[in-house]
PDB file of the backbone (N, CA, C, O) and the ligand in Angstrom, with CONECT records:
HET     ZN  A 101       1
ATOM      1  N   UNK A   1       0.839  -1.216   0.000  1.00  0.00           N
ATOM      2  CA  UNK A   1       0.000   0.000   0.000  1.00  0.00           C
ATOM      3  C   UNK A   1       0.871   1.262   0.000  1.00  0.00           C
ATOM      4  O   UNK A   1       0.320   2.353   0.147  1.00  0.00           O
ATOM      5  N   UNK A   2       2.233   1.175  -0.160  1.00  0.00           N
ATOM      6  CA  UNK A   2       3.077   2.513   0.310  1.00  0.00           C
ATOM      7  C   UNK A   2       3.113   2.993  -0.769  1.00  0.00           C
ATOM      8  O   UNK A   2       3.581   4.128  -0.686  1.00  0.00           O
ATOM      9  N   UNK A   3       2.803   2.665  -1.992  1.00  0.00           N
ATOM     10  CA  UNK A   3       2.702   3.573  -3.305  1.00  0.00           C
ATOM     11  C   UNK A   3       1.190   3.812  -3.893  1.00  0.00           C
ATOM     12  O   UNK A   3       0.664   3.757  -5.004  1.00  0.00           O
ATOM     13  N   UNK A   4       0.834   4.065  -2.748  1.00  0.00           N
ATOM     14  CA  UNK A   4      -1.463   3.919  -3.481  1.00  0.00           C
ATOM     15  C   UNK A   4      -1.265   5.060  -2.397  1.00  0.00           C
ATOM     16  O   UNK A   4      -0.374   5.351  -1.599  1.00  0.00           O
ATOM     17  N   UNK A   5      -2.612   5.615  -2.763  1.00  0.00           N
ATOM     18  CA  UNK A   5      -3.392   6.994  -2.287  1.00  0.00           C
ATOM     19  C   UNK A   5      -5.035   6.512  -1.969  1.00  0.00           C
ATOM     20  O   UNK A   5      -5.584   5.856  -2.854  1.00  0.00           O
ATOM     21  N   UNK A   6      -5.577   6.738  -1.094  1.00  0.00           N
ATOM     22  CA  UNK A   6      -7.000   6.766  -1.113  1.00  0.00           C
ATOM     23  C   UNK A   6      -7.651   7.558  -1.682  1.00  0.00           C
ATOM     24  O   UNK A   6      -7.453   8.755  -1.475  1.00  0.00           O
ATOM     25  N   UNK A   7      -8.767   7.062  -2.700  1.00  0.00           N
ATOM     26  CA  UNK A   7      -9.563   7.659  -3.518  1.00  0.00           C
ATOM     27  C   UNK A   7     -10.398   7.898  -2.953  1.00  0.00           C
ATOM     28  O   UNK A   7     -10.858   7.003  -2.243  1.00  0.00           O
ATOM     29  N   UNK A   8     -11.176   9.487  -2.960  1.00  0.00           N
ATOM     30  CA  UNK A   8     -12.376   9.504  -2.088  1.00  0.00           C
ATOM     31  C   UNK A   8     -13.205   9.594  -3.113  1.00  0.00           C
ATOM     32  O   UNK A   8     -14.301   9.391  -2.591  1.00  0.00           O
ATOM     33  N   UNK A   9     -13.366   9.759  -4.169  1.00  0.00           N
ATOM     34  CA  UNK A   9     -14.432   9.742  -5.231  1.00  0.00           C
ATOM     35  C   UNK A   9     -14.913   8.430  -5.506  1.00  0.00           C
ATOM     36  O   UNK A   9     -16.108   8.138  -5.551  1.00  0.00           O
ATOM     37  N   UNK A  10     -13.679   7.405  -5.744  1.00  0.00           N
ATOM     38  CA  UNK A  10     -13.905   5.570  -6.092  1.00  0.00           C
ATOM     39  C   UNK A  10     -14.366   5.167  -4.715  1.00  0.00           C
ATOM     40  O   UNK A  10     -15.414   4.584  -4.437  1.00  0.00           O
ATOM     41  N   UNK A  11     -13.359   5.595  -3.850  1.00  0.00           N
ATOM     42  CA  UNK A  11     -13.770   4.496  -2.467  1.00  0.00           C
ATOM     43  C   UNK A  11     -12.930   3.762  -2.441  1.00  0.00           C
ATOM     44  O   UNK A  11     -13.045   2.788  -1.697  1.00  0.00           O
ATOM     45  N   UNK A  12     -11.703   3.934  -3.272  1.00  0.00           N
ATOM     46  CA  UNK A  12     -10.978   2.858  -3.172  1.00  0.00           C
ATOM     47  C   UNK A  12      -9.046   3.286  -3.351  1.00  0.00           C
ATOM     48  O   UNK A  12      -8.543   4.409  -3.326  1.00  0.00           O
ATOM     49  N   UNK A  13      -8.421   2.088  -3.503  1.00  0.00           N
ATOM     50  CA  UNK A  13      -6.921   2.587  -3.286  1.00  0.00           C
ATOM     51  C   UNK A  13      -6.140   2.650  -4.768  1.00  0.00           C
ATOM     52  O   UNK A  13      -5.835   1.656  -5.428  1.00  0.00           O
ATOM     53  N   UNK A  14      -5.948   3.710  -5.051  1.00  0.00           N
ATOM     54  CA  UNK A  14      -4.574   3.544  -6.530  1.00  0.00           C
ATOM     55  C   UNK A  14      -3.468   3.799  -6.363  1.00  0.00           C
ATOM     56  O   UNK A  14      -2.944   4.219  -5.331  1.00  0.00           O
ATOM     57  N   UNK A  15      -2.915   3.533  -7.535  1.00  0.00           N
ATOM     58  CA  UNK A  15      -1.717   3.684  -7.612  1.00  0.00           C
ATOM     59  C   UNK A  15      -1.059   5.375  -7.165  1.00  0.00           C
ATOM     60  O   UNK A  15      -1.800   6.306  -7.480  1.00  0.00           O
ATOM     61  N   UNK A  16       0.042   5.672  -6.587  1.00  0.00           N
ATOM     62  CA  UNK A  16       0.363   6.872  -7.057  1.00  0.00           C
ATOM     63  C   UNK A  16       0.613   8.130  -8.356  1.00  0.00           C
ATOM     64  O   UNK A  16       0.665   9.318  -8.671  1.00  0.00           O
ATOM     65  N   UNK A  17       0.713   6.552  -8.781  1.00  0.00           N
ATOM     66  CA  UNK A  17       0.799   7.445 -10.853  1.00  0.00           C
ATOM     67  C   UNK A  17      -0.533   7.635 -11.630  1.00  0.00           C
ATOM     68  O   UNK A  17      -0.459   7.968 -12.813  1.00  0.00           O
ATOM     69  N   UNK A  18      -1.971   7.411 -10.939  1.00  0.00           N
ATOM     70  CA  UNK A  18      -2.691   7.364 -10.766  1.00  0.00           C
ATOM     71  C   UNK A  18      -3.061   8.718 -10.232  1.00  0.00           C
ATOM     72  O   UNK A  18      -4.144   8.822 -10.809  1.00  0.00           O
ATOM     73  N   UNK A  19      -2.933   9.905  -9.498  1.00  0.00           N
ATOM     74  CA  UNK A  19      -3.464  10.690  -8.554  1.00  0.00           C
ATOM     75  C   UNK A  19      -3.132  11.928  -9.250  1.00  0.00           C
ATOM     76  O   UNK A  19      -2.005  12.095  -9.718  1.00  0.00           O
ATOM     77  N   UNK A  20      -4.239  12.981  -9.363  1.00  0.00           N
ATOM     78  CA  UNK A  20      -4.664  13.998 -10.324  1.00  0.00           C
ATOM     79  C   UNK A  20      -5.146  14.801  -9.446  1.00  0.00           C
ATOM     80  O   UNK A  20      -6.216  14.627  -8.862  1.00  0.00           O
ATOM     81  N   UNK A  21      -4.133  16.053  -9.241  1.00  0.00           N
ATOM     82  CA  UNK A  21      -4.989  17.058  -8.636  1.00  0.00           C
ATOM     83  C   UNK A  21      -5.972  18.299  -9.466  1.00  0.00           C
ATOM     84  O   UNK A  21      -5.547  19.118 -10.282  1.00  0.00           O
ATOM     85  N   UNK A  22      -7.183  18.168  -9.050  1.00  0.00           N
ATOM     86  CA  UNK A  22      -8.056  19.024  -9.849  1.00  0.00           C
ATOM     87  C   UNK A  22      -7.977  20.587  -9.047  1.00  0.00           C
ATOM     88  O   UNK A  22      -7.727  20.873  -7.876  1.00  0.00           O
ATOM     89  N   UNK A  23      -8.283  21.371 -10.153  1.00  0.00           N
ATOM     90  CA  UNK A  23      -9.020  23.003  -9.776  1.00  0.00           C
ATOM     91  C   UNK A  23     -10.461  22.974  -9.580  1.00  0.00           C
ATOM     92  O   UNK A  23     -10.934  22.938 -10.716  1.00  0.00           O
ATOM     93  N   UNK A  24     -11.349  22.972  -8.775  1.00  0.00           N
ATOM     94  CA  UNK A  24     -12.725  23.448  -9.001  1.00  0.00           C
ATOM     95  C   UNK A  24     -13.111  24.528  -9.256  1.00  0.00           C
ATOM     96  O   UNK A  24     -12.454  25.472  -8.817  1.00  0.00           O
ATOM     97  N   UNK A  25     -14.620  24.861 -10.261  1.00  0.00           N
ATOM     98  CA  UNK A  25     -14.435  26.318 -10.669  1.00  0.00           C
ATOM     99  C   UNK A  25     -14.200  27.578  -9.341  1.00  0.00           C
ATOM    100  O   UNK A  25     -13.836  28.739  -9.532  1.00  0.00           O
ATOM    101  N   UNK A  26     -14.476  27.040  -8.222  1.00  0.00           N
ATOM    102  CA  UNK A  26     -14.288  27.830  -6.786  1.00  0.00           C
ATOM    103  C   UNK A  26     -12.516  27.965  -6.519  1.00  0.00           C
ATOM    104  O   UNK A  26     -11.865  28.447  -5.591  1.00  0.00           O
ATOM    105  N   UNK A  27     -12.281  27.560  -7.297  1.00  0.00           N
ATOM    106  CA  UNK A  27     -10.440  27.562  -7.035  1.00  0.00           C
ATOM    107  C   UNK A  27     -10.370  26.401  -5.931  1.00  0.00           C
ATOM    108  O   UNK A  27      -9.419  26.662  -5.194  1.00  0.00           O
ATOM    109  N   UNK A  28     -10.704  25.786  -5.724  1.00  0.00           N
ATOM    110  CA  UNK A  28     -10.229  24.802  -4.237  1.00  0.00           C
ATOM    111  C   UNK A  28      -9.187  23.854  -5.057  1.00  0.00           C
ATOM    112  O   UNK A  28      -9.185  24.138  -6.255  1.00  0.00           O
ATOM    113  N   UNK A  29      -8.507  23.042  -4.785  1.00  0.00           N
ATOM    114  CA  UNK A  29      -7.788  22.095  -4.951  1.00  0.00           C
ATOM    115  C   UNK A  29      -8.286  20.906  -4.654  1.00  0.00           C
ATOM    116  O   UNK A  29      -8.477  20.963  -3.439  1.00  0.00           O
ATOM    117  N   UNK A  30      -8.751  19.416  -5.196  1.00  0.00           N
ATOM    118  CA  UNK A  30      -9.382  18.576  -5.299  1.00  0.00           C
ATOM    119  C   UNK A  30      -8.673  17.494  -5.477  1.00  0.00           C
ATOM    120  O   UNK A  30      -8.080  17.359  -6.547  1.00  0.00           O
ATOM    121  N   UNK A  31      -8.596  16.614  -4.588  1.00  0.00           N
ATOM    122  CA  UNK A  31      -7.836  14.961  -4.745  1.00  0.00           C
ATOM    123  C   UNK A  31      -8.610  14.115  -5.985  1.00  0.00           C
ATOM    124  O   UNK A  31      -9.683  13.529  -5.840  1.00  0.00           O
ATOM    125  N   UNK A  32      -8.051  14.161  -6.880  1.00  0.00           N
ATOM    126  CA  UNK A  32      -8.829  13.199  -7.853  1.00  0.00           C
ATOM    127  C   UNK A  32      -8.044  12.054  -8.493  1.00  0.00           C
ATOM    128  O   UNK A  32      -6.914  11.725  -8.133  1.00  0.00           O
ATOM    129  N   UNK A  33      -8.645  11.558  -9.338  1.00  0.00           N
ATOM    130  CA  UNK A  33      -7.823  10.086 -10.254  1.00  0.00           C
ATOM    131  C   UNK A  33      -7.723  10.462 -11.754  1.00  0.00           C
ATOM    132  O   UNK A  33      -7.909  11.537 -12.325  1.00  0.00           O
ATOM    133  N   UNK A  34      -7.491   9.655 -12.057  1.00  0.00           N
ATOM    134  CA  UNK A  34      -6.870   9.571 -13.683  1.00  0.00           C
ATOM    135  C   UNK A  34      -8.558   8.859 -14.116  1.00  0.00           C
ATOM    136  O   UNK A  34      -9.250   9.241 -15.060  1.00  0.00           O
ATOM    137  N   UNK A  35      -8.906   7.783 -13.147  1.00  0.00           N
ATOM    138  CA  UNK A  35     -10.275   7.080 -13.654  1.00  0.00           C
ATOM    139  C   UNK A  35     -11.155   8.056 -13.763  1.00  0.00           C
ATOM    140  O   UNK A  35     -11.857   8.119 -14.772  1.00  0.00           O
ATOM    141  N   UNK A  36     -11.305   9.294 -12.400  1.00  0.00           N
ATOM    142  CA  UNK A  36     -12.306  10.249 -12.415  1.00  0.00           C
ATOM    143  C   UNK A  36     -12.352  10.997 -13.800  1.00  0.00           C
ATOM    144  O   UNK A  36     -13.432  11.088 -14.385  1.00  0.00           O
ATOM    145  N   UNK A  37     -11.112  11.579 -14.380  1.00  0.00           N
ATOM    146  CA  UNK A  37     -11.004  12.604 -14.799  1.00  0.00           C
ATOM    147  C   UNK A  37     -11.455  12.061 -16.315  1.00  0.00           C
ATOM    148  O   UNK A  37     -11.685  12.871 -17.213  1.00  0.00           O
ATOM    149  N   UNK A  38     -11.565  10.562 -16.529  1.00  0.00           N
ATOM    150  CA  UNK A  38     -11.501   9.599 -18.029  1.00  0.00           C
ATOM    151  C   UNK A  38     -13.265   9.468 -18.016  1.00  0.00           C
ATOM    152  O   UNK A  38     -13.835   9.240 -19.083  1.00  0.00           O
ATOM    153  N   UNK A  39     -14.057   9.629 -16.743  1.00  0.00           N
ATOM    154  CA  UNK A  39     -15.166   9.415 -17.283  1.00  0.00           C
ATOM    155  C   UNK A  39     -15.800  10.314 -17.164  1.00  0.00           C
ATOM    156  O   UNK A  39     -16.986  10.302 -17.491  1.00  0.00           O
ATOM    157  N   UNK A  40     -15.090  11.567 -16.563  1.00  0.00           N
ATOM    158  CA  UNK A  40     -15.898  12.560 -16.929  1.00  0.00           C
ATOM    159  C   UNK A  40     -16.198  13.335 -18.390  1.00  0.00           C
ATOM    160  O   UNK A  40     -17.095  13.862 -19.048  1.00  0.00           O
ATOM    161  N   UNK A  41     -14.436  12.928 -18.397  1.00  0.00           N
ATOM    162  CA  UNK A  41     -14.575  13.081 -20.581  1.00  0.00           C
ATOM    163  C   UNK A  41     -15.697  12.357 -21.465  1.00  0.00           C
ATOM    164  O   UNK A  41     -16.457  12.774 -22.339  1.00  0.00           O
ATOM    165  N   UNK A  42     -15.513  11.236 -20.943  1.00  0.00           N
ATOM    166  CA  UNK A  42     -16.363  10.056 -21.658  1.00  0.00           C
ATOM    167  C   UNK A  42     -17.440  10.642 -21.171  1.00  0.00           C
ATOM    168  O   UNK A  42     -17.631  11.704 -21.763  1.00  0.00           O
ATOM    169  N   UNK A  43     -18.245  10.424 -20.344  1.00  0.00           N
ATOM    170  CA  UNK A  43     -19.793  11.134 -19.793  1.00  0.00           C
ATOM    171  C   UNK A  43     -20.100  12.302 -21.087  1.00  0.00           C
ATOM    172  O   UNK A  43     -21.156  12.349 -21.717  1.00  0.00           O
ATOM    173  N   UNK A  44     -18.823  13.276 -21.319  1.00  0.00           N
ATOM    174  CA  UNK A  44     -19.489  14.649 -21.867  1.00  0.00           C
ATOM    175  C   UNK A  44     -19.392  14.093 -23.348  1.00  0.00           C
ATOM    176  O   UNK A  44     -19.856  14.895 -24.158  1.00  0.00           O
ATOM    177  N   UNK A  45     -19.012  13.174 -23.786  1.00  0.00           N
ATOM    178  CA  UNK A  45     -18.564  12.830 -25.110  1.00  0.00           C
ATOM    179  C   UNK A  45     -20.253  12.176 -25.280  1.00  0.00           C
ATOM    180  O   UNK A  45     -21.049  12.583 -26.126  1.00  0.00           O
ATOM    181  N   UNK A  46     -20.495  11.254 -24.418  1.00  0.00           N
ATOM    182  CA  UNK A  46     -21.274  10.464 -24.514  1.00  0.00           C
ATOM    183  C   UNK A  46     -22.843  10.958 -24.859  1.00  0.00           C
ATOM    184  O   UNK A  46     -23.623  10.593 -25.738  1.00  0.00           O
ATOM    185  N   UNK A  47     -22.972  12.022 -23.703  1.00  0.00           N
ATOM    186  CA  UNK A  47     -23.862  13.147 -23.933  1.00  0.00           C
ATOM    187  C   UNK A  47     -23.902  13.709 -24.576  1.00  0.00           C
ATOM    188  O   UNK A  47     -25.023  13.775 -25.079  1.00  0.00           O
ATOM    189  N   UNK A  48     -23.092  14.406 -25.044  1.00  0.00           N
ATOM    190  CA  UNK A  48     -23.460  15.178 -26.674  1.00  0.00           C
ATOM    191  C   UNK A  48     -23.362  14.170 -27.832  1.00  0.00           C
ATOM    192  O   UNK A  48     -23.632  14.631 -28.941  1.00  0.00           O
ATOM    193  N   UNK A  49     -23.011  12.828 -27.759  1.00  0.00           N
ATOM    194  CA  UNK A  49     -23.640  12.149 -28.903  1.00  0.00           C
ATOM    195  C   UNK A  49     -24.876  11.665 -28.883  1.00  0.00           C
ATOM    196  O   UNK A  49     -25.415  11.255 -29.911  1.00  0.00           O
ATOM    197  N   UNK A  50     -25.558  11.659 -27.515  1.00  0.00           N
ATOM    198  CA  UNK A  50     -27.265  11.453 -27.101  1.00  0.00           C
ATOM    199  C   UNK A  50     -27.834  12.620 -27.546  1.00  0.00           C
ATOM    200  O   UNK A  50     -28.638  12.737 -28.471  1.00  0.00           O
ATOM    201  N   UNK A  51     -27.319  13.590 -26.749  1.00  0.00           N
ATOM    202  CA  UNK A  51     -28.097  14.902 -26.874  1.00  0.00           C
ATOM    203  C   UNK A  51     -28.197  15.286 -29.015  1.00  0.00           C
ATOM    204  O   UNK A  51     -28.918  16.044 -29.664  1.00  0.00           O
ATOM    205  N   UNK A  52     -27.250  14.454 -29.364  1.00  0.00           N
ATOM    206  CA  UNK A  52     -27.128  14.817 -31.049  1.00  0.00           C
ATOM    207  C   UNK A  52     -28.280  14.102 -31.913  1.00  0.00           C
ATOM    208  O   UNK A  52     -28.927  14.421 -32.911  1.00  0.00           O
ATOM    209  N   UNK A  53     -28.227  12.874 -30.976  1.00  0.00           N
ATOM    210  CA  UNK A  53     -29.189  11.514 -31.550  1.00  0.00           C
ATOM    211  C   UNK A  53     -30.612  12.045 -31.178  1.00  0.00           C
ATOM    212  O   UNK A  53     -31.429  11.987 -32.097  1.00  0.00           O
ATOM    213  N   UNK A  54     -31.115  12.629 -29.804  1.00  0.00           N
ATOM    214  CA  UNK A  54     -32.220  13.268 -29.386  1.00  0.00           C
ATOM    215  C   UNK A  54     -32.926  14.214 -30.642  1.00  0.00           C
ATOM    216  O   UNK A  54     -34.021  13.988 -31.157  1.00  0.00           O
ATOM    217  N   UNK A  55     -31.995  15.328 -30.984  1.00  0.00           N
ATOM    218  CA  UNK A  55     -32.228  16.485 -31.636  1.00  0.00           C
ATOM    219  C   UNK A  55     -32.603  15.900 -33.304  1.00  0.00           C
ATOM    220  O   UNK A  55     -33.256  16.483 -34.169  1.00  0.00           O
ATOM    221  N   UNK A  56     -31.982  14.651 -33.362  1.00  0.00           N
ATOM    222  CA  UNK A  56     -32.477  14.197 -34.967  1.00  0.00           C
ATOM    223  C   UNK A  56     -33.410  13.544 -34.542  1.00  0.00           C
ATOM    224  O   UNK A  56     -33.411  12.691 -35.429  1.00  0.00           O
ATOM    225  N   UNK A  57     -34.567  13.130 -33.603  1.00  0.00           N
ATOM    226  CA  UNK A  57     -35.280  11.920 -33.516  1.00  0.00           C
ATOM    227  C   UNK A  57     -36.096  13.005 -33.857  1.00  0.00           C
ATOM    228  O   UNK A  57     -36.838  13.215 -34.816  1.00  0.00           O
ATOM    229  N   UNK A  58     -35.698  13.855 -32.538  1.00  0.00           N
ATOM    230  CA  UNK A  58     -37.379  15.075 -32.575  1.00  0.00           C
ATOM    231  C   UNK A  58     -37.784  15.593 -33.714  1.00  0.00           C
ATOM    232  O   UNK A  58     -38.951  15.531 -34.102  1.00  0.00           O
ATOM    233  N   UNK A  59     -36.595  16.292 -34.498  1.00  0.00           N
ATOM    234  CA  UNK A  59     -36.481  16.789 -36.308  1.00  0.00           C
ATOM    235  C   UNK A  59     -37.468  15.569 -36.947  1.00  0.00           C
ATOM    236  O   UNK A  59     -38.318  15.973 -37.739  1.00  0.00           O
ATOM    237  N   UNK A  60     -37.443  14.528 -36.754  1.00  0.00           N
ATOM    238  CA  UNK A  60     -37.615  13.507 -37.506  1.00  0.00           C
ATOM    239  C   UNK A  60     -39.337  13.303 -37.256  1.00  0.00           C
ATOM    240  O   UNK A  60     -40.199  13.284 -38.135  1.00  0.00           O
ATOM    241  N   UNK A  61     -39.524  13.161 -35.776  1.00  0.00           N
ATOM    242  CA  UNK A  61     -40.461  12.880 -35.439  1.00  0.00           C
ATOM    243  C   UNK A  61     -41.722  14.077 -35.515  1.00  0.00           C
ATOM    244  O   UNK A  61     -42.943  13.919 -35.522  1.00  0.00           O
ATOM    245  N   UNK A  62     -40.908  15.306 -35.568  1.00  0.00           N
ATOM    246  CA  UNK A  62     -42.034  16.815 -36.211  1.00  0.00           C
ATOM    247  C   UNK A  62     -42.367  16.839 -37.238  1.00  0.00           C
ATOM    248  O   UNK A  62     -43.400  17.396 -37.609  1.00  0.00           O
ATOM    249  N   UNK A  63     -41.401  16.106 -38.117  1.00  0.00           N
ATOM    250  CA  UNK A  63     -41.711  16.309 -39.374  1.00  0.00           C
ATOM    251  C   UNK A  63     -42.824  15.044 -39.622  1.00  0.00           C
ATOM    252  O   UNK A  63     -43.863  15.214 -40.259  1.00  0.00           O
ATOM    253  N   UNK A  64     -42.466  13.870 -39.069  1.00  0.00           N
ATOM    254  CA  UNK A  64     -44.006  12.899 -39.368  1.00  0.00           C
ATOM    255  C   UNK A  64     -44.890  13.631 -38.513  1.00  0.00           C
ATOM    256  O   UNK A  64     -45.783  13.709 -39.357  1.00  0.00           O
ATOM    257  N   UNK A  65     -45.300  14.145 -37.667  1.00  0.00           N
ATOM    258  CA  UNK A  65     -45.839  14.606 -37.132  1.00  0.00           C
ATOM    259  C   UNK A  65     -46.873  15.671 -38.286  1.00  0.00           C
ATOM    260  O   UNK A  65     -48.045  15.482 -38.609  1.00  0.00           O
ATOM    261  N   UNK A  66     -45.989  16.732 -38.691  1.00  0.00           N
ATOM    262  CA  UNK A  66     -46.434  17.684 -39.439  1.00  0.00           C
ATOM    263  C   UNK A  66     -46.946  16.966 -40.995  1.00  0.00           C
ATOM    264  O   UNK A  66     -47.749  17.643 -41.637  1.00  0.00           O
ATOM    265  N   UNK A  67     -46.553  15.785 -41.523  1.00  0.00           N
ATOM    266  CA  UNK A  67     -46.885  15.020 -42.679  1.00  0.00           C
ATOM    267  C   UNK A  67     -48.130  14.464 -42.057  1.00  0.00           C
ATOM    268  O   UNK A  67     -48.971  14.667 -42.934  1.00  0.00           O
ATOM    269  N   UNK A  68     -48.494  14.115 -41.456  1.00  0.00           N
ATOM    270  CA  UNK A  68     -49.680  13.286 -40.564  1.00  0.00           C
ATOM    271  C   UNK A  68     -50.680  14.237 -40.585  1.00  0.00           C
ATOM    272  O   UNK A  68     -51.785  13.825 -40.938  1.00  0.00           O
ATOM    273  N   UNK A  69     -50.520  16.028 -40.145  1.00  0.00           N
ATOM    274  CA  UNK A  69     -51.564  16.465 -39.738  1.00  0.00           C
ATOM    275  C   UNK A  69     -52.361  17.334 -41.153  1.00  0.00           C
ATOM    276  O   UNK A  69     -53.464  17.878 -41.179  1.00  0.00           O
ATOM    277  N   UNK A  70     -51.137  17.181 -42.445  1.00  0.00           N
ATOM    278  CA  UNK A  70     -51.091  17.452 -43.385  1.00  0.00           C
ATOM    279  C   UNK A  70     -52.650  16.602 -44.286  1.00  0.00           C
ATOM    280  O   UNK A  70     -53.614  16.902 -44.991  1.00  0.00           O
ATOM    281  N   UNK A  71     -52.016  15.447 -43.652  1.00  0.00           N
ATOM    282  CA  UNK A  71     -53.483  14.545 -44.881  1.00  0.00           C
ATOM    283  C   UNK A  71     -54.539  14.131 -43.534  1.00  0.00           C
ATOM    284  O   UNK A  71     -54.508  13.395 -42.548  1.00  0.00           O
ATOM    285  N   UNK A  72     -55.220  14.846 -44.010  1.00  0.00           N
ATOM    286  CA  UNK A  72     -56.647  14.419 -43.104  1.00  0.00           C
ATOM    287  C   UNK A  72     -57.124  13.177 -43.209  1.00  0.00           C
ATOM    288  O   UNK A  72     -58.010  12.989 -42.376  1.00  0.00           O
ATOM    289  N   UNK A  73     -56.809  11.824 -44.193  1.00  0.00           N
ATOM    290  CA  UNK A  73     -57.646  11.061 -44.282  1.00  0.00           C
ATOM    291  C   UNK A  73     -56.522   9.961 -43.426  1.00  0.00           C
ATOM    292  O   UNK A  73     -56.667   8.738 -43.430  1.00  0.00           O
ATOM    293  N   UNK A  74     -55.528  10.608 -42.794  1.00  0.00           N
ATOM    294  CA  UNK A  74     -54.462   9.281 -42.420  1.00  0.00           C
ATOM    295  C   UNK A  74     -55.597   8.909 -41.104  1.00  0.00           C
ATOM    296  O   UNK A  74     -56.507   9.620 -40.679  1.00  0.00           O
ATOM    297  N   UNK A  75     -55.133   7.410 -40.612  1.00  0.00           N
ATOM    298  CA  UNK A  75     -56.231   6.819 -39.659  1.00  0.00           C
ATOM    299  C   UNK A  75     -54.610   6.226 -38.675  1.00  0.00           C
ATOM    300  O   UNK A  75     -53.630   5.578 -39.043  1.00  0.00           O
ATOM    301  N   UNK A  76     -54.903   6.689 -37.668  1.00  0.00           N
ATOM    302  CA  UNK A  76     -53.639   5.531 -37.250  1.00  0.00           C
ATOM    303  C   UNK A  76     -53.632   4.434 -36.792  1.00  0.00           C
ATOM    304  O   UNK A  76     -52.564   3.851 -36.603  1.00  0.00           O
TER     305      UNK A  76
HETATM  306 ZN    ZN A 101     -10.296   7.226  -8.007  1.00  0.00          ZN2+
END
């Protein structure tokens, strides 16, 4: 254990080459990881490829929407 740090974000013990000190936007200084800092990338990556997939469903789904209210005789 003499080369690990306790993670308070995981809960758990890493390596020293492992340990990332963060800025918060408050200026504080923040004990973090290399794991923290990889899924927070991934999270925002991940989200704006949802949030991208969202914005074409809705486009998609207004437009049947607006084709639908177009012909009066559609029955669903
Ligand atoms: Zn960690």
């Amino acid at each position: 254990m003499e080369d690990q740090f306790y993670c308070l974000r995981c809960g758990k013990y890493h390596p020293q080459s492992e340990k990332v000190i963060i800025t918060t936007a408050k200026g504080e200084r923040r004990l973090s990881c290399v794991h923290r800092v990889n899924a927070k990338q991934g999270n925002q990556a991940t989200r704006d490829a949802f949030g991208k997939t969202v914005t074409e469903r809705n486009k998609a789904l207004s437009k049947e929407i607006s084709k639908r209210s177009i012909n009066p005789n559609h029955k669903p």
